[in-house]
N, C-alpha and C positions, 0 to 999 in steps of 0.2 A: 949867645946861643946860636950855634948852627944852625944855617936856613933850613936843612933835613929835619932837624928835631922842632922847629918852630913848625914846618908843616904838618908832622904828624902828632903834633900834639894839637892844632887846630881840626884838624879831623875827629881826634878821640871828645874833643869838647864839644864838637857838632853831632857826635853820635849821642852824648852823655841827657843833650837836652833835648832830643829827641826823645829818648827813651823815657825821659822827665814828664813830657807832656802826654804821652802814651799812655803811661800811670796815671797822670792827672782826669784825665777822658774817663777811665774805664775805672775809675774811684768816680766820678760823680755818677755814671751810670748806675752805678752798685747800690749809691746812695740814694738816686730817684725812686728807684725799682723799691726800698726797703720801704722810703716813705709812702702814706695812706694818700689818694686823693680826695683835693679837696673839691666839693661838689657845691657850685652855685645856687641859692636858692635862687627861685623865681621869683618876679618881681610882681608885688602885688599889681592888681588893677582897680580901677573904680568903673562900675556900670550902672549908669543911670536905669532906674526903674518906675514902675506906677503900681499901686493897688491892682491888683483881680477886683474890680466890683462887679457885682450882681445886680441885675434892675428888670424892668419891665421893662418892653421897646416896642415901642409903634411906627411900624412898618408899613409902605405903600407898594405895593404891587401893581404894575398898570398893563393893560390886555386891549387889543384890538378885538371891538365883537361888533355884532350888526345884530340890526331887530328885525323879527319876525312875529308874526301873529302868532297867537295859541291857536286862534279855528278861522281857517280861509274857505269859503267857500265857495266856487264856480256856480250859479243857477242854472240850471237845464229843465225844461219840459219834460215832462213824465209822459204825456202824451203829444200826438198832432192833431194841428189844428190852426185856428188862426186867430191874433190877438182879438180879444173885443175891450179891454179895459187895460189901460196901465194907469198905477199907482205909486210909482214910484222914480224920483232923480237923482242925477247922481249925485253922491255927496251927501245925501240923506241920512238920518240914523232909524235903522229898526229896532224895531224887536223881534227876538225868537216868535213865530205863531203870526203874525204881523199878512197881511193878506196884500201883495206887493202886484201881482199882474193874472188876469184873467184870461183864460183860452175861452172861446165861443162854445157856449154849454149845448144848447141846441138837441145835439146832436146827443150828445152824452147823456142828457137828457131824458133824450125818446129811449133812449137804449135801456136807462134801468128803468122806465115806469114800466117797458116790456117784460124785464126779466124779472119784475115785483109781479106784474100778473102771471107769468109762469109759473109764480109759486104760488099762489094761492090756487089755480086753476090745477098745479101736482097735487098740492094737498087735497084738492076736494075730491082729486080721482084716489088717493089713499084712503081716503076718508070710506067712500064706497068699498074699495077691494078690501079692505079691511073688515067693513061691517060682515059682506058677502060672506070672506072665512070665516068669521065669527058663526056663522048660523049653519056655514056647512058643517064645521065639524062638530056641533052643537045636535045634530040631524042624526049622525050613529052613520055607520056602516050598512045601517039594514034602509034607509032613507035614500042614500044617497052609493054610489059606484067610488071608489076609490080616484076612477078619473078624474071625478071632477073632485073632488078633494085638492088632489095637487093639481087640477086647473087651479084653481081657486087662490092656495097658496104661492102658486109662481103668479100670479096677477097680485095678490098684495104684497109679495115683495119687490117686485117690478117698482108699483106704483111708490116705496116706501123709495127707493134707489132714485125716483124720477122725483121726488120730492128732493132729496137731498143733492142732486143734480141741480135742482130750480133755485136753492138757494144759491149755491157756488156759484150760481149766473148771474145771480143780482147781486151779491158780494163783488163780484169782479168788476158789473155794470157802474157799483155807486162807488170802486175804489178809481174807476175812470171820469167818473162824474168831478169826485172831489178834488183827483187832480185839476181840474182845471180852472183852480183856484190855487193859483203859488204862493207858496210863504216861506216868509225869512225861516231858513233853520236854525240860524244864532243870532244874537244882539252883535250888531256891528253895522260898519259906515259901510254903506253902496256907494263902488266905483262907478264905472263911466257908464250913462245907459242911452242907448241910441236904438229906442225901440218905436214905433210905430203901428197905431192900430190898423187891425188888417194884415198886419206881415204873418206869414207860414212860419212856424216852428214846429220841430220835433226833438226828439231825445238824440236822435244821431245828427243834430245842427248842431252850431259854435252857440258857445253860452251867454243868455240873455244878457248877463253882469254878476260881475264879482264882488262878495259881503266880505270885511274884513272887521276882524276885532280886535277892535284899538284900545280898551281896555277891561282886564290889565292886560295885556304885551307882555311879547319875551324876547331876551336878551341873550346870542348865543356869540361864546366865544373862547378859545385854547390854552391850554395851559402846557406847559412842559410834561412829559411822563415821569421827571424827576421832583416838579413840585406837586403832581398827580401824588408821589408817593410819602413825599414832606408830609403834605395833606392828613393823610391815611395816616401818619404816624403819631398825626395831634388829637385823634380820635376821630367822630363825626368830623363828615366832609364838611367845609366851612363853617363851623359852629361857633367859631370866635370871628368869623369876617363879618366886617360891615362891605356891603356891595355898594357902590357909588359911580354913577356916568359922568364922563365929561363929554359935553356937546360938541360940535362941531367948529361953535363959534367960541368955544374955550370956557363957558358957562359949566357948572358943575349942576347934574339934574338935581329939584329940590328933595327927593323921594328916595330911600335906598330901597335895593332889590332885595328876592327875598330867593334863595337858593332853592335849585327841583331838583335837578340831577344833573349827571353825566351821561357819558357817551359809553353804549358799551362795547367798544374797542379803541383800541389806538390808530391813529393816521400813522401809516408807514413809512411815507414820504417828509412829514414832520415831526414826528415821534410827542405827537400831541393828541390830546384829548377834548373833548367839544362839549363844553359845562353850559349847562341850561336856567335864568335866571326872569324871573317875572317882576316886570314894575308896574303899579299902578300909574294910569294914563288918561286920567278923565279928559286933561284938557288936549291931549291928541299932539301933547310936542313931541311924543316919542314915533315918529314914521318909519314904516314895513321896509326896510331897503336899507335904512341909513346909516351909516358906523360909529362907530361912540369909541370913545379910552372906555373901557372895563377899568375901575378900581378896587382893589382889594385892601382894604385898612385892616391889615392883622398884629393884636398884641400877642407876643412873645412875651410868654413867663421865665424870669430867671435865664435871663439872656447874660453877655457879655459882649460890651461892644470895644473895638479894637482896631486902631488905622488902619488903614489895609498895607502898608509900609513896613507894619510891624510883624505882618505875617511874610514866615517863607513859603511862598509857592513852587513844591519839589514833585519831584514825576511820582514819586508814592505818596503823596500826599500837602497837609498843609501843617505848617510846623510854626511854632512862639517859643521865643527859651522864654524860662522862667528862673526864679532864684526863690528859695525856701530855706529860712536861716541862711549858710554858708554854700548852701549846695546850687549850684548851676543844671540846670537840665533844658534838654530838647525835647519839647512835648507837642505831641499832632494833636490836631484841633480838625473841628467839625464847624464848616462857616457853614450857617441855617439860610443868609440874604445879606449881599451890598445896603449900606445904609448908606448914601451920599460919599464919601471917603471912607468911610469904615465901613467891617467887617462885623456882622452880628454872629457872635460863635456862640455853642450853647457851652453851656457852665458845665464842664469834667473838670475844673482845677480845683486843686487843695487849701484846705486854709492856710493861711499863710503865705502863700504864694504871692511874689511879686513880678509883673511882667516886665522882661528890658526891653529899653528902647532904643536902646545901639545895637549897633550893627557886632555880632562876636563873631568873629573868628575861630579857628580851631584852637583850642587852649588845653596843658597838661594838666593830668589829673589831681595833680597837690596842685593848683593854679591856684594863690589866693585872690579874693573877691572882696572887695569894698563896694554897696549898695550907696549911691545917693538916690533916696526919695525925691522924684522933682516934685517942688513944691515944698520940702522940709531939708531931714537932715543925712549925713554921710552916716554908715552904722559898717 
């Protein structure tokens, strides 16, 4: 064969299997495009779970508070004068009515026996102006001039007004008298007294000494304005708290308190409230100044408790997946109080409901679900 024809036949067999493969491509194309695709399912998974149980939880709540007396008293002189008797130390206990220190009567004295005889000596001049009218107007018009008529009656009313003049003098004489005998105005322990008979007091001097009442005592101390509304949401304020102190020396008091009130406003600056609590105190462990833990032991009914791991804490709230049958869901939860590692939420879940405890990630809607119960079996 001539070299001419051997080249151009090498040419037309290099177009021929071009043109071969050309066909070949756009036949498989044709053929892809006809066939269905085929769609991967997805592959199961298994996620560990636990029961939703329901329970009762006893909870401790603990509070910084400090004690103050129910009734403090400052003593001050009601009048002046100067001591003549003191009866009283400090550190002593009274009682209400209790006759603690004496002012020098003397004087107080003379004063009401005077103002006792100015009433007897008013009344005896009423006594007359009285009778006097009696007989004038008794006398007629024709007896007597009208003058003297009302002479008569402006002299017994005089004298009735000078009577009752005479008493508000001795009233006043024997409410000075009596002052000067001081008494406890409440049962409780007398602070420091550094008095001396003979020394000057009056009512605008520094006070004689201070009565405090040491029992029962109270306990004052804040709470959050969110657990202020917890609170409010259980019904009556503390009605399921048991109150309980812990001392200074880490002792727990033997006595719980007994709830009085709150405060009626909020602290601005700690968005707290200042709850009022009385313990009995006979034997005086509990002192006016001192700070204590405030304990709050409250049962929560039909609680659910739950690691706190197992919740997600997201900016609109706090969320647990859960699984019901087959079904996976992301459910917000309501945490009521920290329990040591766990989370007390209150019981919104469904029966049946099992809570996970792995970690999910985002999964497809057909995602299948294999549950293992920890502690049982895969379902």
């Amino acid at each position: 064969m001539p070299k001419q024809e051997e080249k151009t036949y090498g040419w037309l067999l290099a177009v021929v299997l071009v043109l071969a493969l050309l066909a070949g491509y756009y036949a498989l194309k044709e053929t892809q495009k006809a066939k269905p695709q085929t769609v991967t399912a997805a592959k199961e998974i298994t996620l560990r779970v636990v029961p939703v149980k329901a329970e009762d939880v006893d909870i401790q709540k603990s509070y910084i508070g400090y004690v103050t007396p129910i009734n403090e008293v400052s003593v001050l002189p009601y009048i002046n004068g100067f001591l003549d008797k003191i009866m009283v130390s400090g550190g002593q206990d009274v009682s209400q009515g209790e006759t603690l220190v004496v002012i020098k009567q003397d004087e107080y004295k003379a004063n009401m026996d005077a103002a006792r005889a100015s009433v007897i000596q008013a009344e005896a001049n009423f006594a007359n102006a009285k009778s006097y009218y009696d007989r004038i107007k008794k006398a007629g018009a024709k007896a007597v001039s009208k003058t003297e008529v009302d002479s008569a009656k402006a002299s017994y009313l005089s004298s009735q007004a000078a009577v009752a003049q005479a008493k508000a003098n001795f009233a006043l004489a024997k409410v000075n008298y009596d002052y000067t005998e001081i008494q406890a105005p409440v049962n409780g322990t007398v602070g420091e007294v550094s008095l001396t008979k003979g020394d000057y007091v009056s009512p605008g001097g520094q006070a004689l000494f201070k009565i405090i009442q040491y029992n029962p005592i109270r306990v004052v101390f804040s709470i959050t304005d969110k657990d202020y509304l917890d609170e409010l949401a259980q019904g009556k304020l503390f009605a399921q708290d048991e109150i309980r102190l812990r001392l200074s020396n880490g002792n727990i008091y033997a006595k719980p308190g007994q709830y009085r009130y709150v405060d009626n406003e909020i602290d601005r600056q700690t968005n707290s409230i200042a709850v009022y609590a009385d313990f009995e105190n006979e034997d005086k462990t509990l002192v006016a100044n001192a700070y204590v833990d405030v304990l709050l032991n409250k049962t929560y009914k039909n609680g659910v408790l739950v690691r706190q791991n197992y919740v997600s804490r997201e900016a609109d709230g706090n969320y647990v997946y859960v699984v019901n049958g087959s079904q996976l869901s992301k459910v917000k939860v309501d945490i009521v109080a920290p329990v040591k590692n766990d989370y007390l939420l209150k019981n919104n879940f469904k029966r049946g409901d099992y809570l996970v405890i792995d970690k999910v990630s985002k999964m497809s809607p057909d995602q299948k679900i294999r549950i293992e119960i920890v502690g049982g079996e895969k379902k």
